[in-house]
C-alpha positions in Angstrom: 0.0 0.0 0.0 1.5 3.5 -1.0 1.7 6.4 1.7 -1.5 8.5 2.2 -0.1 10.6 4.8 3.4 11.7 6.0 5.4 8.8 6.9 2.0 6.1 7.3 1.0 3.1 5.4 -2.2 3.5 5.8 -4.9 4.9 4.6 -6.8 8.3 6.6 -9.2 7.8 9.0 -12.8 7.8 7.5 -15.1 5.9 9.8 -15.2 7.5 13.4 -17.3 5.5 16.2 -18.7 7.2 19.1 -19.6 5.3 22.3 -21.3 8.2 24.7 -23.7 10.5 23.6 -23.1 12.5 26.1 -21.8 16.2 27.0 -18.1 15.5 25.6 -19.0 12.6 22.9 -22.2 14.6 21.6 -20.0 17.6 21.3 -16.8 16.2 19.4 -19.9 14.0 17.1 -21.1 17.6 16.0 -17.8 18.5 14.9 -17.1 15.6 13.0 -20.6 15.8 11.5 -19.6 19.4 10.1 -16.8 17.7 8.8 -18.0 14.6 7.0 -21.9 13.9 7.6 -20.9 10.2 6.4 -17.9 9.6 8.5 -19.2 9.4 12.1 -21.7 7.1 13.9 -22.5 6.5 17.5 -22.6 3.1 19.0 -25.6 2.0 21.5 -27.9 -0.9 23.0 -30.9 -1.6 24.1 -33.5 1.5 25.2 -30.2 3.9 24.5 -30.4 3.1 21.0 -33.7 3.4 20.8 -34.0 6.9 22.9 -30.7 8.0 20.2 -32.0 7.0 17.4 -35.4 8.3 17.7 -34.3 11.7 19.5 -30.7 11.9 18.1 -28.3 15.2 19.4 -29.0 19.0 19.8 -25.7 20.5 20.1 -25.6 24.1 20.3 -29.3 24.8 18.9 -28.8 22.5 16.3 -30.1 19.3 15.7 -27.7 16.4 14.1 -29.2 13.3 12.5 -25.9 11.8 13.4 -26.3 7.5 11.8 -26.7 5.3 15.4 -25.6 1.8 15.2 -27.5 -1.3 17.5 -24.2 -2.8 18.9 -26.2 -5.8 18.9 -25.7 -5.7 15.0 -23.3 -6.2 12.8 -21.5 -3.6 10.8 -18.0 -2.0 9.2 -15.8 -1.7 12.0 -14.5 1.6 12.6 -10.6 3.7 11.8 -11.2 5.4 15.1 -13.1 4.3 18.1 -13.8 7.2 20.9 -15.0 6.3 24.2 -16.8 9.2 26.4 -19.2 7.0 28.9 -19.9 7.3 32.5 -17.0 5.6 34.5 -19.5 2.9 35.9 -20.8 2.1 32.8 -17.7 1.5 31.0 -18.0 -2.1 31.5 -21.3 -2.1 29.7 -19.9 -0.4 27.2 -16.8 -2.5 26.2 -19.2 -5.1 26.0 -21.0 -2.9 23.4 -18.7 -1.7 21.2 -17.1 -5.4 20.1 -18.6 -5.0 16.8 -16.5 -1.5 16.2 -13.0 -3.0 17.3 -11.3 -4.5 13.8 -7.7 -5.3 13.2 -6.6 -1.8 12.8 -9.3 0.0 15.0 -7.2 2.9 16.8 -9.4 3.8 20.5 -9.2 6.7 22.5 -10.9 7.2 25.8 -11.9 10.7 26.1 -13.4 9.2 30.0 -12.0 11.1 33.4 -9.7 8.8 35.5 -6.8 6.9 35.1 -7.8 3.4 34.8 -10.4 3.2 31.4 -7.1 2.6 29.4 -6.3 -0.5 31.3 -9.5 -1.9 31.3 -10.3 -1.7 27.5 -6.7 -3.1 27.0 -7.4 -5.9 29.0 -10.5 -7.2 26.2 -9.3 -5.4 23.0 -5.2 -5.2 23.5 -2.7 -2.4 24.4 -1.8 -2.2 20.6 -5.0 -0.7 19.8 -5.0 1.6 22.7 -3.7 5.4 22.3 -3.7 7.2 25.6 -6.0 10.2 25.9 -7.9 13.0 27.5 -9.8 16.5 27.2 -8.9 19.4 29.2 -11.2 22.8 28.9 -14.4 21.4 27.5 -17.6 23.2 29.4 -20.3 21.5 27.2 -23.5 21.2 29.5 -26.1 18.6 29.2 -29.7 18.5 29.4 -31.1 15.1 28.4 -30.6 15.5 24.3 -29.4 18.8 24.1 -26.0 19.9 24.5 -24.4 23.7 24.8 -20.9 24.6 25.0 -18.5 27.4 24.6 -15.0 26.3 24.9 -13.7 23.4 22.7 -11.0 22.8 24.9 -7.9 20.7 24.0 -7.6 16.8 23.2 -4.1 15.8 24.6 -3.6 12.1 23.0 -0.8 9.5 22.0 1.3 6.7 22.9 2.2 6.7 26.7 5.7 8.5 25.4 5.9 10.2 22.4 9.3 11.4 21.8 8.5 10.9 18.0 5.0 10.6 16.5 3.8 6.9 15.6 2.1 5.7 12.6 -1.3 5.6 14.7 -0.6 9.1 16.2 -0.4 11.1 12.9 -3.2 9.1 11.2 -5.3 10.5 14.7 -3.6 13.8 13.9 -4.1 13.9 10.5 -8.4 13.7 11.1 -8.3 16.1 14.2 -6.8 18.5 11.8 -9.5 18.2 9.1 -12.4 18.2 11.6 -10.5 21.1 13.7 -10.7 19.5 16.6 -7.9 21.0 19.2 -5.4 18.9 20.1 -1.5 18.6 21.6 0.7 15.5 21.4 2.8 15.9 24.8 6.1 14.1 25.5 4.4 12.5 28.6 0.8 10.9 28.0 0.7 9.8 31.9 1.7 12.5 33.3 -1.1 14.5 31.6 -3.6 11.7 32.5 -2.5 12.5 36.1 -2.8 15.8 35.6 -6.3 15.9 34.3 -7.1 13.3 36.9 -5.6 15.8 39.8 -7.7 19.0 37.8 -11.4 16.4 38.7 -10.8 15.4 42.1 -10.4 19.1 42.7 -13.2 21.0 40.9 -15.3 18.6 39.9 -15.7 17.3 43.5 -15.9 20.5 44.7 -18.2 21.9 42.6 -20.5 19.2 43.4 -20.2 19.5 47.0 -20.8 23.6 46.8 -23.3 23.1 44.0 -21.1 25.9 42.9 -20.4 26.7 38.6 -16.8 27.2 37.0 -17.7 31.4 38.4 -17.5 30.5 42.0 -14.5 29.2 41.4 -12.6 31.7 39.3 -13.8 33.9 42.5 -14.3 32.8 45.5 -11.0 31.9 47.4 -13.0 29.9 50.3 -14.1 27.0 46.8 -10.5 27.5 45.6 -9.0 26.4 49.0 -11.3 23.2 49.0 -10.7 22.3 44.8 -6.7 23.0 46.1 -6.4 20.8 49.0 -8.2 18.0 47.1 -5.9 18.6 44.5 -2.4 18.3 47.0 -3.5 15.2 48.1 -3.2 14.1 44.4 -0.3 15.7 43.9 1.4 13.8 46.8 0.3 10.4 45.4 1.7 11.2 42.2 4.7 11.8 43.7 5.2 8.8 45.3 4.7 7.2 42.2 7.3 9.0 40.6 5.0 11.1 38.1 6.0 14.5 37.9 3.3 16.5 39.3 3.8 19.8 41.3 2.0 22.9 43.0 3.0 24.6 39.2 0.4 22.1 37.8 -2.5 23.3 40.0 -1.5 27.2 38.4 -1.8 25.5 34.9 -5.4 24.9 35.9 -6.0 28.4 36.5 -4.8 29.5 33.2 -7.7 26.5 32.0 -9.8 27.8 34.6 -10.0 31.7 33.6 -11.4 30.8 29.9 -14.0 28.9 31.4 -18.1 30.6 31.4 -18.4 31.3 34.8 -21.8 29.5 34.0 -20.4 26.4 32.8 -20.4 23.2 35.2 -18.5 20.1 36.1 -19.8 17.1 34.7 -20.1 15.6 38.1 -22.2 19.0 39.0 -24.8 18.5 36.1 -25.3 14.9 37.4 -25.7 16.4 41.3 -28.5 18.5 39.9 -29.8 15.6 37.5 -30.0 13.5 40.1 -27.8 11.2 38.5 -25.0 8.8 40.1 -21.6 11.0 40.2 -18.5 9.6 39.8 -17.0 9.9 42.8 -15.8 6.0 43.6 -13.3 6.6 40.8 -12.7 10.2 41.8 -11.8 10.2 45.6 -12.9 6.8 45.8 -9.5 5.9 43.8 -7.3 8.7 45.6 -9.0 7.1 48.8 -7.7 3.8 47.7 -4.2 4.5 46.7 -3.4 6.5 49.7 -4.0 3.7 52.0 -2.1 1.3 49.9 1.1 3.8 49.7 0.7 5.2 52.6 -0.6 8.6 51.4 -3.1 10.8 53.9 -6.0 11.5 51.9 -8.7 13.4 54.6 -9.8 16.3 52.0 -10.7 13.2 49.4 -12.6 11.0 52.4 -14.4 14.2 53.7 -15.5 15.1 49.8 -16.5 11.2 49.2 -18.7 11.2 52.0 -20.5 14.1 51.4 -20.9 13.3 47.3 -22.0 10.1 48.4 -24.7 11.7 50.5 -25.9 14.3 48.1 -26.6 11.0 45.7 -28.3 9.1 48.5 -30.6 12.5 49.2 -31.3 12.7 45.7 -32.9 8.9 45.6 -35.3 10.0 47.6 
């Protein structure tokens, strides 16, 4: 096969999966769509393709009539697989998405955590696996209908990346001609920790203050609690020997300051849905590894409690 882009033997990507029609996955699916109608589907079972399928995606005012595929079915399998579900329903979906995963399938998980790598690895194989994550996003959801303001930034690749592999330019070489945002840094895990450091702070905070991006950006009383959260991460990462500092959390900030000061946290939006949150892999995992390294963790066990509260008020 000849080259069809710089330095690959393969041909572009042209058939991008979703799995997640959610905030993040119905917002990158609309800009794909602008792209290439034709190129992207999302991937669903049971009452969710049904609820897809006949309601489909309102991004920004406008409704897409993006193609949704019954995983239950067969079809092509897809160049790119992107993966932007719920932490606790990720093993659902890897069950779901078998019919998308081919021989040359590349998958990125676009999910918060550190862990959703690994566990699609262990069904589908580390060689199919490119290491990812979104920082800057503030799409809000509202059943169908998604709003954002802020793109934010893919960071993706192999877990080092001191040159670019065959499966990170093809990635590349889509991203560009869908303008979707995107850095390739030297370090994939350390990013990963950093995003994961940037949720246990505002995204756990925000749901405990029922508090929008705003409060934050202000108030230095919601800053203090996102901060401390953060430190204990921070601390962890360090004695794992990822290189994680106090100059990460003022990264943030610069993230932080483009926000809407109306936006909210995913984990927020599912507070006020009444939705389960995410906060057994959030401070549930920082909870976790502190005990097994021997890391204190009393901001992350305070916040878990109280999350886990909120959710049990909301049942009722």
């Amino acid at each position: 096969m000849s080259k069809s882009l710089s330095g690959s033997t393969k041909q572009p990507i042209a058939r991008v999966h979703i799995i997640g029609a959610g905030a993040v996955g119905a917002a990158y699916a609309s800009i794909f769509y602008h792209m290439d109608p034709s190129c992207v589907s999302f991937i669903a079972g049971g009452e969710r393709f049904e609820r897809l399928r006949r309601e489909g995606v309102i991004v920004n005012g406008e409704k897409y009539p993006i193609q949704v595929l019954n995983s239950k079915d067969p079809f092509p399998t897809a160049d790119l697989l992107i993966v932007t579900v719920k932490h606790h329903h990720l093993d659902l979906a890897i069950g779901e998405m078998k019919s998308s995963v081919g021989p040359d399938t590349i998958i990125i998980s676009l999910m918060n955590g550190i862990d959703s790598e690994e566990r699609i690895a262990a069904i589908y194989g580390a060689e199919k696996i490119l290491y990812a994550t979104v920082v800057g996003i503030d799409a809000l959801r509202e059943e169908n209908n998604v709003i954002y303001t802020t793109q934010g930034k893919i960071f993706f690749g192999e877990e080092r990346n001191p040159v670019r592999s065959d499966r990170v330019r093809r990635v590349v070489d889509i991203f560009n001609r869908a303008g979707i945002i995107h850095e390739i840094p030297a370090d994939m895990i350390r990013i990963l920790w950093w995003k994961f450091m940037i949720n246990v702070g505002i995204n756990q905070a925000s749901a405990a203050l029922k508090g929008p991006y705003g409060v934050f950006q202000t108030s230095m009383e919601a800053q203090r609690l996102m901060e401390a959260s953060m430190r204990e991460v921070i601390a962890l990462a360090q004695q794992l020997a990822i290189d994680l500092s106090d100059l990460d959390i003022e990264k943030w900030y610069v993230v932080l300051a483009s926000l809407s000061p109306t936006g909210k946290t995913s984990m927020l939006q599912d507070v006020e849905a009444g939705r389960k949150t995410e906060v057994e892999m959030l401070a549930g995992k920082i909870i976790e590894l502190g005990r097994k390294h021997g890391v204190p963790t009393p901001v992350n066990e305070h916040l878990f409690n109280m999350i886990k509260k909120i959710e049990a008020l909301n049942k009722n």
